[in-house]
N, C-alpha and C positions, 0 to 999 in steps of 0.2 A: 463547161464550168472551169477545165481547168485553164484555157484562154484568157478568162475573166479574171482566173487567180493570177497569172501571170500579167496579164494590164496592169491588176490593182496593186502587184510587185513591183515592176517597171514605175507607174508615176508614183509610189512609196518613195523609191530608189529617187526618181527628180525632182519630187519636191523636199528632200534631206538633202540631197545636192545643192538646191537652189538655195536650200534657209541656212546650208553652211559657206555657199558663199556671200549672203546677207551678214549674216554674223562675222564673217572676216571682211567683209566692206565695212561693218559698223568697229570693228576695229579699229580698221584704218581711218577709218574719218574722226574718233575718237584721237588719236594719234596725232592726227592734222590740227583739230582744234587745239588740243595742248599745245602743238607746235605753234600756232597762229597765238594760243593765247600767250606765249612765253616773248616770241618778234613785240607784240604790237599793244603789252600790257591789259587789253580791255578783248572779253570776247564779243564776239560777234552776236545779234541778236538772236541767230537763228543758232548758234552754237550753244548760247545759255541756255535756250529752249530743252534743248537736248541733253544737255548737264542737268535741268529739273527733273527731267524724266527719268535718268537712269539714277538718279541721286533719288525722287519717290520711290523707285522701285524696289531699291536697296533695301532704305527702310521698312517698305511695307514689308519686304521678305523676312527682315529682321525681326519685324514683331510677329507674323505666323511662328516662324522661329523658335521664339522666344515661349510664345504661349503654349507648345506643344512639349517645352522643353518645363514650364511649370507646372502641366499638369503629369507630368510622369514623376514615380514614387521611388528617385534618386535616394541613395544612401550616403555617409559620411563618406564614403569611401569612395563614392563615384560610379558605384553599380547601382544595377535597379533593385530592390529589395521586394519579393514574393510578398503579398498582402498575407496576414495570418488568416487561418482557416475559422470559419465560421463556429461559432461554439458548438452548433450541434454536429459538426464534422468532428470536431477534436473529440466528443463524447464518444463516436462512431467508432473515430481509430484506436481510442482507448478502451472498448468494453468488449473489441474485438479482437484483441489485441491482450486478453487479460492483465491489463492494467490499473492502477485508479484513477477514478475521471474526477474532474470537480461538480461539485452538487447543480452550480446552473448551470453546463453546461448540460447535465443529464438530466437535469427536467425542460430544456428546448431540443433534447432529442428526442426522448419520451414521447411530447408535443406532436414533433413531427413523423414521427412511426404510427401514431396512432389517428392523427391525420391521413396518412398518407394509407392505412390499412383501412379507413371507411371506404374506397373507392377499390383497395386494392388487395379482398380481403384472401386470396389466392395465394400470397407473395410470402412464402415458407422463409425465404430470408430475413426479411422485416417483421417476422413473426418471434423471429429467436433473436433478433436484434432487442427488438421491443422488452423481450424477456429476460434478457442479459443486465438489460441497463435498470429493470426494477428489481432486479438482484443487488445490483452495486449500487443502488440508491436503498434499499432495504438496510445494507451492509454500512453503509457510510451514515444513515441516521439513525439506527438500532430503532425503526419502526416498522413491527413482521407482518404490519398490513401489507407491503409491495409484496411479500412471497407469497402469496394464494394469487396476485397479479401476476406476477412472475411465472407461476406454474401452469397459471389458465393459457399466457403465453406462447410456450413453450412446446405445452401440448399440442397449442393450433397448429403449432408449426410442423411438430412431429405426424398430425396428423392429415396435414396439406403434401407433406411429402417425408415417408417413412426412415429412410435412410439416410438421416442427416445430420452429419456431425455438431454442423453449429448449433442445433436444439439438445443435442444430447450434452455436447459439453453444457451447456447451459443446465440442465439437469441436472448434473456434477456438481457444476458450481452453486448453485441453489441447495443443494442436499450438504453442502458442506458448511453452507453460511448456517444453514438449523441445525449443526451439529447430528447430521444426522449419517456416519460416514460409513455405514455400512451401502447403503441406497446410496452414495457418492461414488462410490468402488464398484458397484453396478452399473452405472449411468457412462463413468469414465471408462471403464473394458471396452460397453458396447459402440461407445465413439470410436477408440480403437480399431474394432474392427470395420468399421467404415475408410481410416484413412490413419492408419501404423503411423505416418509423418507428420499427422498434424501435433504441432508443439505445443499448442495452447490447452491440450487436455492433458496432460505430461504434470503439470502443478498442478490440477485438480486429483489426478490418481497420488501425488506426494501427500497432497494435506489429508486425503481418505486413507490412507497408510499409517500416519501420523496418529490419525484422531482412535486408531486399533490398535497404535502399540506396536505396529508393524514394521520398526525402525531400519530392518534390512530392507525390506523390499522398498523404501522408502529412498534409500540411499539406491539402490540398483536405479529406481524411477529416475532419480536423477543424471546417474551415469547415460541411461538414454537420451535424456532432453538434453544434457551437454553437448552432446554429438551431434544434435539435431538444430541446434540456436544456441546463441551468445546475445552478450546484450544487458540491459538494465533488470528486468522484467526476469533474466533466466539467472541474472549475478542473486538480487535479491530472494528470489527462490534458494539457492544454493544456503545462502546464509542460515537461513530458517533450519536445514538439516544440519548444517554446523553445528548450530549451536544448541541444536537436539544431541548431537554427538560428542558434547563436552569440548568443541574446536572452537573457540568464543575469538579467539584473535582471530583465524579464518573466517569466522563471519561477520566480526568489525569489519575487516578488509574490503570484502565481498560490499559490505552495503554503503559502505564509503565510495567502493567504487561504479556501485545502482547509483547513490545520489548524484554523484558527478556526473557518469553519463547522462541519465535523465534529462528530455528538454521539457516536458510540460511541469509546472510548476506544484498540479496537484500530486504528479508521480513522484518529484523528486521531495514532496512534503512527506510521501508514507513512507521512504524509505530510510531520511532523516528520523521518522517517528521510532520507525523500528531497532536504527543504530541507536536512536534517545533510549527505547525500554533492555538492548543491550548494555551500555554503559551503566541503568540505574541495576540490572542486576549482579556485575561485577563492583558494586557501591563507587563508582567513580562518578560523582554528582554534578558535578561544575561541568565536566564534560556533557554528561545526559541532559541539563538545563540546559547548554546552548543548541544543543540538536532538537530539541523538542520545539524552544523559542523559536528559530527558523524556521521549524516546522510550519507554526502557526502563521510566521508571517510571511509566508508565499503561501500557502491556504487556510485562508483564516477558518474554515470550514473544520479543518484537522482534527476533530474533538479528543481524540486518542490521544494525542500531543497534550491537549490542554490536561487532561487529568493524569498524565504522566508531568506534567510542569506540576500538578498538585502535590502527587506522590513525590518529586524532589524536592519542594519547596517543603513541607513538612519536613523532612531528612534535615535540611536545611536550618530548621529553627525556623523560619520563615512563616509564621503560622498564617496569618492575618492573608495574606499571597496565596499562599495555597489554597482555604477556602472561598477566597474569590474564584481561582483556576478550576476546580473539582466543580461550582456553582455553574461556570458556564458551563463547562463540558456537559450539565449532567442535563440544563436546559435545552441542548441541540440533540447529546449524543446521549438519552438516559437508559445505558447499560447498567445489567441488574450490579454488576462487578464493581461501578461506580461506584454505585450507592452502597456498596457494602464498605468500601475502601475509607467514603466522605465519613461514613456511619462510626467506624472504629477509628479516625481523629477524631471527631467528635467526642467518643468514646474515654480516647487517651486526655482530652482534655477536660473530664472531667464534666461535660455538657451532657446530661443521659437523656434531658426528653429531646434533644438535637438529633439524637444518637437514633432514637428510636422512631424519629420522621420516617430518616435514612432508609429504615428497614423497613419499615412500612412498604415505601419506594419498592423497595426493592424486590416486594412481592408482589405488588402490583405490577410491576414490569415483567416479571417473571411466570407471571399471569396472563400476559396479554400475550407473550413470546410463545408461551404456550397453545394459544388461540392461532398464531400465526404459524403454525406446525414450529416452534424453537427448540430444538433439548434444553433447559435448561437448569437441568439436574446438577451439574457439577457446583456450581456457584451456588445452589439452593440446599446442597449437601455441605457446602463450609459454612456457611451464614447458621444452619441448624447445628452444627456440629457446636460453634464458637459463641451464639449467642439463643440458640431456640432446642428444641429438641433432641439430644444426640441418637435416640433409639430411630428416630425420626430420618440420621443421618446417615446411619449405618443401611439402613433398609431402600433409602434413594440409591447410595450411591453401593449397595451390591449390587440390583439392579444395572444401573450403571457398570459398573464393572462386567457385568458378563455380557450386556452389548458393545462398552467400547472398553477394554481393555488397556486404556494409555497410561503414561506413567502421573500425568495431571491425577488422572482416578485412582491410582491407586495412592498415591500420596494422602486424598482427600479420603478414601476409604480405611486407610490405617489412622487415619489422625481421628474421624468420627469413631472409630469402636476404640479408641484410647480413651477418648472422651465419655463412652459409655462403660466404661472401666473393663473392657476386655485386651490389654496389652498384650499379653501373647500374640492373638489374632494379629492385633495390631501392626507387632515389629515386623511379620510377614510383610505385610505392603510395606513398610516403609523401608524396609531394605531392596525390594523390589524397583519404586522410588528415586533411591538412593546409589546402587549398587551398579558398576557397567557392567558387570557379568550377567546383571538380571536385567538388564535395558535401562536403565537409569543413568542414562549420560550425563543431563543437565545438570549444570553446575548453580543449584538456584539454594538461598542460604535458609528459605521457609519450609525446604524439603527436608534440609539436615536438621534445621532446626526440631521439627515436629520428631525427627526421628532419636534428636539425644533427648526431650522429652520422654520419649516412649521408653528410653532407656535406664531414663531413670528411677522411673517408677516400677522399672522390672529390677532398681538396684543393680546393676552393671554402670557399676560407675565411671571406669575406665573410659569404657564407649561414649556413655553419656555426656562426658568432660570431652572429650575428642571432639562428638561433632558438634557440641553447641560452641567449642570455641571457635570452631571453622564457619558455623554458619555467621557469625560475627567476623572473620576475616573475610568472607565474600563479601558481605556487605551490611558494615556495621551500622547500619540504620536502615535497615529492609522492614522493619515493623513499626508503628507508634506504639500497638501494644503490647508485640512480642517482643522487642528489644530489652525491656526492663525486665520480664519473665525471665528470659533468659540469663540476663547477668546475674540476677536473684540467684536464678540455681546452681550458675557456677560458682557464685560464694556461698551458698551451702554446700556443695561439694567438696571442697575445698583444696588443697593442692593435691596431687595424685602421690599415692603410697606405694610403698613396696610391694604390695598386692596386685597394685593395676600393672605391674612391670611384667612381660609377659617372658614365662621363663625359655633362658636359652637350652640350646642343647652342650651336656658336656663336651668338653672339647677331647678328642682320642689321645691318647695317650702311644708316644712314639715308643716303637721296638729297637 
């Protein structure tokens, strides 16, 4: 054999030899002919021949060439440009990725998971795949039928194979979308201890910190996952404790530069959304309009967007605009918070049976959320406090209160037992609320607002005038219908007296 390898090396070797000196004979003879044809003007017949042939061959090479050079996916720039990824791949790397997907792509993943787990129903990954993405489809259409999907899921997965972070995070994630953060804060440890490094469960332990009031460990969570990743997905996370922390230009920053980094279109929508409901709570409006709008139109899906374009478009004066914007949002995305928001413009305009659609709505969806395991006490506890029941209000949202202890609840539970006429009780949360000593970072102008209310009516008028003027300098058009309340009661108060001055101490007297 190995004779025969060396034969078939040896005539390799003679017949390159011979067709290289072919090729340099055809040279040469090409050479001649030019030569002949330049002497003698005309070529020769058998020389033309030869010029047809190597002149067809050119061409025919030209056009293989040419077609091969048409069908490659060249860029302006002269590189080959990578084809984009199939939509159910970008839903893949976004829900794994905890990030936000866009709604089709996450229903041709969905599609294909669930395809793909009729044949392969073993596959613990695609099980918590499957689960993830009817989480983020739950979340993105405020429809809680996907979480009992989500959780059957989940479970297959946990149950195909026990130790598995990505079912557990999903867990997390799930337990947090139902505002359910105590079972969020359990789900997110136990992925921990499967795998300390994975980052994606690192914002799910944030928001279960969050939603308990748990503002330190909240801040610590993050110190961890900085360490751990950089990036869009861990900037906009940061932001969110910023501006839990009263650091509102730290997390403008922060999601200005989520958005920028961001390449999928749906990502860099929620982080525009988010800088959008940053700007409307500092009342800087024109700026929160343009972030929302973009929002919308790189995902026109955004529904958050749109009813934050409603709530700035009302601020605006813009009335007619905004109930178009609040109408669609409430069509795709009908959160109960919507419907309370559409409810009381309505309300400020004077429209009562418009008003009282709204709330209808609003129980109805807080009814079904409920069916789909939702918490959703908190928004059921302001809507009763401000328009239905306050005894009603007080008793959700103590409840409330002693499972999640945040500052949302406590706000919500001082302003309901104001409304049931117990202010005492009341100024306790709201200075809770209100106060950074007592966790109350957030710089939000419906938290002061409700609390120089509560002040007033305890007669502390001092207080009372302080912070309803400040929740007007946060941001003087945060209510349709608390705005005018407000100014109402600081021209009943009227300019602040010698009383509200609070006295100093003598000054000592030098020996």
């Amino acid at each position: 054999m190995e004779n025969s390898a060396t034969e078939n090396s040896a005539t390799e070797h003679d017949t390159s030899k011979n067709d290289a000196a072919k090729n340099a004979a055809s040279k040469d003879d090409a050479s001649k002919d030019e030569n002949d044809a330049s002497e003698n003007g005309q070529p020769t017949p058998d020389r033309s021949r030869i010029r047809r042939r190597v002149l067809i061959a050119a061409v025919a090479g030209c056009a293989v060439l040419g077609g091969m050079l048409a069908l490659l996916p060249w860029g302006t720039t002269g590189t080959r440009e990578a084809a984009p990824p199939a939509p159910g791949a970008q839903a893949l790397t976004a829900v794994t990725s905890g990030v936000p997907a866009a709604l089709p792509d996450l229903a041709v993943l969905i599609d294909e998971r669930e395809a793909h787990l009729r044949t392969h129903p073993k596959d613990a990954h695609s099980w918590a795949v499957l689960g993830a993405a009817y989480v983020e489809q739950g979340r993105r259409t405020a429809e809680p039928v996907n979480y009992p999907k989500a959780e059957k899921a989940l479970r297959t997965s946990l149950k195909v194979r026990a130790r598995n972070a990505e079912a557990l995070d999903g867990m997390a994630a799930l337990a947090n979308a139902r505002r359910d953060f105590r079972a969020a804060l359990t789900w997110g440890e136990a992925a921990l201890q499967v795998n300390r490094k994975r980052w994606t469960t690192y914002p799910q332990l944030i928001d279960a910190y969050t939603g308990l009031g748990e503002y330190k460990a909240a801040k610590r969570t993050l110190d961890r996952l900085l360490k751990l990743r950089s990036g869009p997905a861990v900037q906009a996370r940061a932001a969110a404790v910023y501006r839990d922390r009263g650091r509102r230009e730290d997390a403008a920053a922060a999601l200005s530069d989520a958005a920028a980094a961001a390449e999928a279109p749906a990502e860099r929508a929620a982080y525009l959304e988010r800088a959008g409901q940053l700007a409307w709570e500092r009342g800087d409006l024109e700026v929160a309009l343009r972030h929302f709008q973009e929002a919308v139109r790189l995902d026109p899906d955004q529904r958050a967007a749109l009813a934050g374009q409603g709530r700035t478009l009302a601020a605006l004066g813009r009335t007619t605009e905004a109930l178009n914007a609040y109408r669609v949002a409430l069509a795709k995305q009908p959160r109960p918070e919507y419907a309370l928001e559409l409810g009381e413009l309505y309300e400020s305009l004077g429209l009562g049976q418009a008003a009282r659609v709204q709330y209808d709505l609003l129980r109805e969806r807080a009814a079904q959320a409920a069916a789909g395991g939702v918490d959703e006490e908190l928004v059921l506890g302001l809507f009763e406090a401000d328009h239905g029941d306050a005894q009603s209000a007080v008793r959700r949202l103590r409840t409330e209160w002693r499972r999640q202890p945040a500052i949302a609840v406590a706000d919500a539970l001082g302003w309901a037992l104001h409304r049931a006429g117990e202010d005492k009780a009341a100024l306790k949360y709201a200075r809770i609320a209100t106060d950074k000593a007592r966790g109350g970072g957030v710089r939000s102008a419906l938290y002061v607002y409700h609390r120089g209310m509560i002040e007033r009516e305890l007669e502390l008028a001092g207080p009372a005038r302080r912070h309803l003027q400040e929740a007007l300098r946060i941001n003087p058009q945060f209510s349709p219908t608390r705005v005018p309340l407000a100014e109402a009661a600081l021209a009943a108060l009227g300019e602040p007296s010698m009383e509200d001055v609070p006295e100093m101490d003598a000054k000592p007297q030098q020996g």
